[in-house]
N, C-alpha and C positions, 0 to 999 in steps of 0.2 A: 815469397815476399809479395806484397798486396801494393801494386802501380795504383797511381793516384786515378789514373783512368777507372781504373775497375772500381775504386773507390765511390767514385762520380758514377759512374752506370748502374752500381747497387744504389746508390741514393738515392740517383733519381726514379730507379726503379720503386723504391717502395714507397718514395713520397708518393707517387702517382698513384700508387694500389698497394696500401699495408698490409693488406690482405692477400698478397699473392703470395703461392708457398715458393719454399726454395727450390722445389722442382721447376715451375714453371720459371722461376727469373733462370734457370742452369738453361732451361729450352731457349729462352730471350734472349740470352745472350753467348749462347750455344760453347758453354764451358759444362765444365761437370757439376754434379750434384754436390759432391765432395769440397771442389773449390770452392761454391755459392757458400756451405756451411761454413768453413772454413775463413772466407773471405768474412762472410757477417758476422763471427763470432770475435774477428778482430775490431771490427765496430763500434758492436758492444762491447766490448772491453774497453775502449777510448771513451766509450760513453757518447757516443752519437749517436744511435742508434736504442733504443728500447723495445723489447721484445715484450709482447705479452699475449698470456691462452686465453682461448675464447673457445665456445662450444658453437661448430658450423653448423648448417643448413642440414646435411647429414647425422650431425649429433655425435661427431665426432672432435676429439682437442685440435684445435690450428693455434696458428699464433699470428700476430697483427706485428708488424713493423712500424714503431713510427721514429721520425726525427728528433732528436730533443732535440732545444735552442741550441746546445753547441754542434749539435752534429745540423743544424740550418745554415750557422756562423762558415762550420767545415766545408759544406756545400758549394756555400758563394765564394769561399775563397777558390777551391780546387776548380769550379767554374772560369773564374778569373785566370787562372793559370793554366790551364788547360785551353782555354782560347787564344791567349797570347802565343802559346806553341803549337797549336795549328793555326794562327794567321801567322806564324813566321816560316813553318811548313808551305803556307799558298803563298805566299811571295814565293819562298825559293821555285817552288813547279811553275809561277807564270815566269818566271825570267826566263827557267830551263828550258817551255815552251817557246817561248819569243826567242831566244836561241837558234833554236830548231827547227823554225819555222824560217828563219833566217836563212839558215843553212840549208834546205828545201828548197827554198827562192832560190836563193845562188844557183845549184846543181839542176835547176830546172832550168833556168836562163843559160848554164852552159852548153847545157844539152839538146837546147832549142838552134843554137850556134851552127853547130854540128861542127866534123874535123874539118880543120884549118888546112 
């Protein structure tokens, strides 16, 4: 199953570099070569993504990644919702730390006491 996370990591990977192959975004984002195929070919299938061959530097076939309009539309949404649950993520860990730090206080001040 393809998380909206990795959705967004392939996206923004190839907006930034259409030309990068699917090896190097598997090195980027340190999953398999297999997944990165796998993952992008659900893309293109949704049609956000467009694949097309080009003849490299080497003179050998690559293929160029770009975004259509709906997979840009897809982008900024799954951006949007993907921030909203990591800034709901950082609240939870600052209150945990504020917590904690609480709880630190206390046990230092007891401990400054010494036994009674």
């Amino acid at each position: 199953m393809l998380s909206d996370e990795m959705r967004l990591k392939l996206m923004r990977l190839f907006e930034a570099n259409p030309r990068a192959s699917q090896r190097e975004v598997a090195h980027e984002l340190n999953v398999s070569l297999g997944k990165v195929n796998y993952c992008l070919q659900a893309l293109v299938k949704k049609g956000w993504i467009k694949a097309s061959r080009f003849r490299n530097s080497r003179n050998k076939v690559a293929y160029r990644y770009l975004l259509t309009p709906r997979g840009i539309e897809a982008k900024a949404a799954l951006t949007v919702r993907f921030l909203r649950i990591k800034m709901a993520e950082y609240q939870s860990l600052r209150s945990e730390i504020e917590q904690l730090r609480r709880e630190a206080a206390a046990r230092q001040r007891e401990g400054m006491r010494g036994p009674a």
